[in-house]
Structures are given as C-alpha cells and as structure tokens.
C-alpha positions in Angstrom: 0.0 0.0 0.0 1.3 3.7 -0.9 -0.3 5.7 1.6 -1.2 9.5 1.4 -1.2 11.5 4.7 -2.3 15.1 4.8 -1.5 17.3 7.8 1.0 14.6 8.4 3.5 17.1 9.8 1.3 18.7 12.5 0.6 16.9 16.0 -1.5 13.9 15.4 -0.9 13.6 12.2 2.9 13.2 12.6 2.3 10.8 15.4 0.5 8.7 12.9 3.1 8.7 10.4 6.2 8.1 13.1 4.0 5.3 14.5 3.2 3.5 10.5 6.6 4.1 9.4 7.9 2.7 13.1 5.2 -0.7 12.6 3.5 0.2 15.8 0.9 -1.8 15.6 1.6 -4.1 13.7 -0.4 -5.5 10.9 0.7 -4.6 7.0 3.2 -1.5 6.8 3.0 0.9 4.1 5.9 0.5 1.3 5.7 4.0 1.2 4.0 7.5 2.9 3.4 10.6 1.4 2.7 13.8 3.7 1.2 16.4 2.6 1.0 19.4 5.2 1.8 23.2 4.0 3.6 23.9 7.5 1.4 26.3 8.9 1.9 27.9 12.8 1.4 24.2 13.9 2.7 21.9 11.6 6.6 21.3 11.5 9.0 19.4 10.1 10.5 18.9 13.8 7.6 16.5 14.1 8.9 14.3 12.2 12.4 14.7 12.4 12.7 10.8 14.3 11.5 9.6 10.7 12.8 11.9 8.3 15.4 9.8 7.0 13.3 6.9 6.7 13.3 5.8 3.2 9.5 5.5 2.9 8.9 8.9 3.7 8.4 11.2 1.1 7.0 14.5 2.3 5.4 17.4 0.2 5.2 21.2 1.4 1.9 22.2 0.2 -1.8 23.3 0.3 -4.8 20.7 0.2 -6.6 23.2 -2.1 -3.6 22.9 -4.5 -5.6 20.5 -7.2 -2.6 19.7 -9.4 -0.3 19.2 -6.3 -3.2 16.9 -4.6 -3.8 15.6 -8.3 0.0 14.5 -8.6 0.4 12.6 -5.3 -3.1 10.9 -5.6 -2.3 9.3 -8.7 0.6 7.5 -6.6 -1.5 6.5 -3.8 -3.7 3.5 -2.6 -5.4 5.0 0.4 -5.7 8.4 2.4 -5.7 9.4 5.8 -7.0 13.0 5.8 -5.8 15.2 8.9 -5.2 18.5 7.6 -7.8 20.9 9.1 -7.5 24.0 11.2 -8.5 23.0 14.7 -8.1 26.1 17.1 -11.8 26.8 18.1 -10.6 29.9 19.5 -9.4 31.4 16.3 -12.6 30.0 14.0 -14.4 32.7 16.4 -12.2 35.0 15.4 -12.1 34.7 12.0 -14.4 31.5 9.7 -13.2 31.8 6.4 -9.9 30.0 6.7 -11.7 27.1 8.5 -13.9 27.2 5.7 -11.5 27.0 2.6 -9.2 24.5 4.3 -11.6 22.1 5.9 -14.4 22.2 3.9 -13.6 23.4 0.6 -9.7 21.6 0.8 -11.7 18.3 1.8 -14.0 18.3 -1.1 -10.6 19.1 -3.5 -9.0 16.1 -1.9 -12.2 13.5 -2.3 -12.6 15.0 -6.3 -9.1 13.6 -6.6 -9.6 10.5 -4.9 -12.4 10.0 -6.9 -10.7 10.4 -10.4 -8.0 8.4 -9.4 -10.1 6.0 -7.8 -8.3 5.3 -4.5 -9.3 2.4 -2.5 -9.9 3.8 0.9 -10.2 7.4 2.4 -10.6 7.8 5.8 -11.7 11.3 7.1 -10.7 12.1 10.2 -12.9 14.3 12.3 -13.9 15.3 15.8 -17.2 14.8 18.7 -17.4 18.4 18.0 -19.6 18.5 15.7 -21.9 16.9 17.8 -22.5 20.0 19.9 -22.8 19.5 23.7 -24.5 16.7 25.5 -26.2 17.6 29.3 -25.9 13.6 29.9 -25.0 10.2 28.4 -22.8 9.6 25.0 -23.3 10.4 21.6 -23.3 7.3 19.4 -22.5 7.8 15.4 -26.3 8.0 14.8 -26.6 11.5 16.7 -27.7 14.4 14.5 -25.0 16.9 13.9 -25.2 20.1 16.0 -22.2 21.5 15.8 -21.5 25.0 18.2 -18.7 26.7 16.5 -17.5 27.7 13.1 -14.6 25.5 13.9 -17.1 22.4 14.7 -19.4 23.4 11.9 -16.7 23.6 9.3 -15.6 20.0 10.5 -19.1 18.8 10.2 -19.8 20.2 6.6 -16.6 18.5 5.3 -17.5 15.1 7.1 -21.2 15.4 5.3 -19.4 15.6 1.8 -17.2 12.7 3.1 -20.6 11.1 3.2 -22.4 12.2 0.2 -19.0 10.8 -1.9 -19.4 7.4 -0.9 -23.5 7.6 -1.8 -23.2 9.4 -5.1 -20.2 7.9 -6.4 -19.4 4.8 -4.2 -15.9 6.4 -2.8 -15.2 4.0 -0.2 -14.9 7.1 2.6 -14.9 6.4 6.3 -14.9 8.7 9.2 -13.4 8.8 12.2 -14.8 11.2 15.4 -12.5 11.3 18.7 -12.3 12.9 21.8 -10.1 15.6 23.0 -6.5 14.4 22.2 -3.2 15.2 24.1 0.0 13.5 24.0 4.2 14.9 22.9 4.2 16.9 20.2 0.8 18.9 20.6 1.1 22.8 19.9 1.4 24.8 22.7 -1.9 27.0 22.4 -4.3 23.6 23.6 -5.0 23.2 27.1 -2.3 20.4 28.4 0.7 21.9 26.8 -0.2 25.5 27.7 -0.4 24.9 31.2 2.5 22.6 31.4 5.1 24.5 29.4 3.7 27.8 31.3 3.9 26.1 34.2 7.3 25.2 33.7 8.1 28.5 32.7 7.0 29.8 36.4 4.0 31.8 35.1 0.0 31.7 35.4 -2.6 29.2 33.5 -5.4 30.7 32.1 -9.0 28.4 33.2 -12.1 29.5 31.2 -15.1 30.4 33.7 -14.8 27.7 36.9 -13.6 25.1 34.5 -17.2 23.1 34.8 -16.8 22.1 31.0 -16.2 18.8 30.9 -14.4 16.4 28.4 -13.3 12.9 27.5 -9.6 12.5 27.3 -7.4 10.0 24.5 -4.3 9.4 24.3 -3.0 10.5 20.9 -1.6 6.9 20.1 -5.2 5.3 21.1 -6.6 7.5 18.7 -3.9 7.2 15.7 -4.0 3.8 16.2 -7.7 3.9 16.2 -7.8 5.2 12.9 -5.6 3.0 11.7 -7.9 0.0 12.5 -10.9 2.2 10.7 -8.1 2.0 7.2 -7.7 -1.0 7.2 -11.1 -2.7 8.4 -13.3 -0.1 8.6 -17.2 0.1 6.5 -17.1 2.2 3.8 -19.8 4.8 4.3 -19.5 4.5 8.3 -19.0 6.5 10.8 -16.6 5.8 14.3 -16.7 7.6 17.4 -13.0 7.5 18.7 -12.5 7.4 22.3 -10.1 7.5 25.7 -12.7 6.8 28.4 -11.4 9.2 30.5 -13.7 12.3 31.5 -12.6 15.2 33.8 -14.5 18.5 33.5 -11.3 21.7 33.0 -11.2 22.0 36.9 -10.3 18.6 37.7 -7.9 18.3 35.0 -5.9 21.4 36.0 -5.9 20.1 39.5 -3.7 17.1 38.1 -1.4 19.1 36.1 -1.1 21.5 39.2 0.1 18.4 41.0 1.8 16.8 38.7 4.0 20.2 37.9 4.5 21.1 41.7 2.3 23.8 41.8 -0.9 25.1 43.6 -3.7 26.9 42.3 -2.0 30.4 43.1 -1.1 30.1 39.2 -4.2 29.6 38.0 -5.8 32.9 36.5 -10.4 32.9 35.6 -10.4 34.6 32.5 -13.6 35.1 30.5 -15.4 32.3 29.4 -15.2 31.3 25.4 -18.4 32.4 23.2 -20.7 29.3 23.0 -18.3 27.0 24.8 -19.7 23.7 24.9 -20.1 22.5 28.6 -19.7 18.7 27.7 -18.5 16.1 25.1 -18.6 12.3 25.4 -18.8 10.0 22.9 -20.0 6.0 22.7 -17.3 4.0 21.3 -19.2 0.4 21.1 -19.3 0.6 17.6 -15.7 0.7 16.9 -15.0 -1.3 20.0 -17.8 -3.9 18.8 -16.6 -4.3 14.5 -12.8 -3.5 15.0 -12.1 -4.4 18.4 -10.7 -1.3 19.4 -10.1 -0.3 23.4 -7.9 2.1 24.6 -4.8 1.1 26.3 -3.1 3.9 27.5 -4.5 4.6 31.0 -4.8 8.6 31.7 -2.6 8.9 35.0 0.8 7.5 32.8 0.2 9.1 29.8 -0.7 12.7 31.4 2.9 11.5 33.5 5.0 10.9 30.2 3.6 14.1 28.2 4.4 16.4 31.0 8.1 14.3 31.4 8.1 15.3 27.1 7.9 19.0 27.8 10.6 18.8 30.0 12.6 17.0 28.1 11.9 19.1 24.8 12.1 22.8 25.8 13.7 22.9 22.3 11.0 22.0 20.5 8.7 24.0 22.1 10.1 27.8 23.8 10.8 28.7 20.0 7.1 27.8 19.2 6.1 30.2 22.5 8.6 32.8 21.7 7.6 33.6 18.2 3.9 34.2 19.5 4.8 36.4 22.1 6.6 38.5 19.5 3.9 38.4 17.3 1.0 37.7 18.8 -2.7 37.5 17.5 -4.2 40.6 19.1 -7.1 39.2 20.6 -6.9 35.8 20.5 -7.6 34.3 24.0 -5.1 32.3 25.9 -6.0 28.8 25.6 -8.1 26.3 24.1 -10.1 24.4 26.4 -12.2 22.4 23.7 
C-alpha cells in the first residue's frame, strides 16, 4: 500500500506517520508514505524529524486546495488518511473563512481527486465536535450533527461531503470522530501543553469560567491507532466515534497538572469564558469497539505523566514555538483552548 497522509507534519498527524513508518501496531506496513501538510503555525517538520530519513517517507510542502499538487500525489497513492484541518476553536471565532476553505472546501478538492483516481480507501478524520454539547450520556455515530462553533461546523460540513461521496459515487470514505487528544508533540496554544510548558516557565494558567466544562480525554496513540484499524477494516460509508474513556471537567484536569508540575492553584488565573463554549462532550465508542475491536490502552494517569516528562525534556521544540507568538502575537486571541 502507498499511503497519502495530509497534515502529516502537524501533531497527530505526525504521530501517525512516526508510528506507520515505526510498525507500531503491527499488521501490513506501508511500502511508502506521502505527507502532505503546507507547514502552517502548527505543523513542522521537527515533528517528524525521528522519521525523516526513513526511506519510505516522502514529504510534500503544500496546500490541500492545491488541485494539481493533490492531483499529482493521488495518482501515486492506494489509500488516504486526511488530517489536515485548522483546529483552534478559538481562532474560528475570530475569523471563519480560513476554517472554511481549508476544511471544507480543501476536503471536497481532496475527495474530487480521490475519486478520479479511484483510491481504494479514504478515511476522514474528524472530531465529537460537531456533535454540539450533551447535558448527559454519549453520543453514538447515529446522533444528528449540531455543531457549536465555526470550527465544529466547518468540520461537520466536510464530514457530510465525506458522506455524500461514498453515496453518489461509491468512494469508499470512512470517518473517524474522537475525543479531546493530548500527548508529545501537541502545539502549545491547547489546554495540556499550555499549562504545562507555562507552568514550567513559572508563570500563570489561564482556566475559562470555573472550568465546569467537561471532556473525555485520549491518548494520541489510542486514537492514531484507532484510525488505523478504521483503514484498514473499517465500513465504507461509516461513521466511528473515537475514544479515551477518561472524562474530567477543565477543573479537575488542572488540578492534576497542578500536582503533577508542583504547583498550587495560586497560578491559575479565571479569565472570560469562550463564546458558545460547549459545557460537555462524550462519545460512545461500542461501535468501533464492537466491529474493530478497538479499546484504549493507554490509562490517563501514565500518559498525562509521560507528556508532562516530554515537555521537559523538549524545551527545544517547544520555547521557540512560544517565543515567536509572544513577539507576534494574535491581538485578541484568548489564551487557551479548552475544547
């Protein structure tokens, strides 16, 4: 299998690729990965710097909108993971149209191409966002979509052309849906790294509101591994919900990295409560668990542990990443992302 992955250089995309390449989890290994990722504020080709001399690795700076780039590594390809998206929730407030163009209007590019060069499998890989917020229970893959944010709604629109490819033209197109991720590698603007690397830094963390919004947790290799059981055996045409089993409302989960880090909650600053902030996510993951036999494995305690030991063992990778945006930052962007 040659193997197309988009956003492959950003954070879980590159975990996916580093983990194919590295046979993680065993099974049939690609002879060969393509990334595709245009390298915007957070994707890097530090990411995958453990693979890049791996011969199967051929990566690609450029745009998913790009037809005749997208055109030229499709027609070399048996099957695409599709990760690129923008993801900040914070900044689709801000500002739509990007989220727009590169999730919805750079998904429907991609799947034109896949359909002319008839790949064999596309997996579209997506979020419980666009589910909205749930008072109680778990959404299984048979909830309506109501999603809450540009960001969320962008997401959902491309997932619904996912769909409407594999019932027009028979594309075989699954989608995956998974909880909040956090693991090494993840840009320092979502909730984990921010508080740990500012933490580490000796300054303040930013908690929306009281922190009552609560979320499911997964590890980012459950959830790359996850989709990688959705390529390979997956329905065409379905749907799977994606996740870590692990819920904590924002309190509770600062609490741990408080402790964790050695600190109190004299560094923790209430700032102003997102716009429509959804107060809870959780998904139902029987389907997946049920066909594919998928179950997390990475318990929440250790994997919270080794990120946090990451950070401090990659200041490298990621005080350049925080320096930049304090010399140029976005002028009202808020200071975290507590999806």
């Amino acid at each position: 299998m040659k193997l197309l992955v988009t956003g492959g250089a950003g954070f879980i995309g590159s975990h996916y690729v580093r983990s194919v390449l590295g046979h993680a989890w065993g099974g049939t290994s690609p002879e060969e990965v393509i990334v595709l990722d245009s390298l915007t504020y957070a994707g890097s080709l530090a990411n995958l710097a453990p693979v890049v001399d791996n011969r199967r690795l051929d990566f690609v700076e450029g745009n998913i909108l790009d037809r005749p780039v997208v055109d030229r590594l499709m027609s070399r390809c048996d099957a695409v993971v599709h990760f690129a998206a923008e993801s900040h929730v914070d900044r689709s407030i801000l500002g739509a149209a990007d989220f727009v163009m590169t999730n919805v209007v750079g998904t429907q590019t991609l799947l034109d191409s896949a359909l002319e060069h008839a790949v064999g499998r596309f997996v579209q890989v997506s979020t419980d966002e666009v589910y909205g917020s749930i008072d109680k229970g778990s959404w299984d893959e048979s909830q309506p979509l109501e999603p809450n944010s540009p960001y969320s709604a962008s997401k959902a629109s491309s997932d619904l052309f996912a769909r409407s490819y594999f019932r027009t033209h028979g594309l075989p197109v699954c989608v995956t849906r998974s909880s909040n991720n956090y693991g090494p590698y993840q840009f320092p603007e979502k909730l984990i790294p921010l508080f740990v690397t500012n933490l580490m830094e000796g300054t303040t963390v930013p908690l929306y509101g009281e922190g009552a919004n609560s979320r499911d947790w997964l590890h980012v290799d459950d959830h790359c591994r996850g989709i990688h059981l959705v390529l390979h055996n997956g329905r065409p045409g379905e749907v799977y919900n994606i996740g870590g089993g692990t819920e904590l409302t924002n309190r509770e989960l600062t609490e741990r990295i408080l402790v964790a880090c050695g600190a109190d909650w004299s560094s923790v600053v209430h700032v102003e409560d997102r716009k429509g902030h959804d107060l809870r996510y959780c998904v139902d993951t029987q389907k997946i668990s049920t066909e594919l036999g998928y179950r997390p494995r990475v318990d929440f305690a250790q994997g919270l542990s080794e990120t946090i030991r990451w950070y401090a063992e990659n200041r490298a990778w990621w005080e350049p990443l925080k320096e930049r945006a304090r010399i140029a930052p976005r002028q009202s962007l808020p200071p975290s992302s507590q999806n």
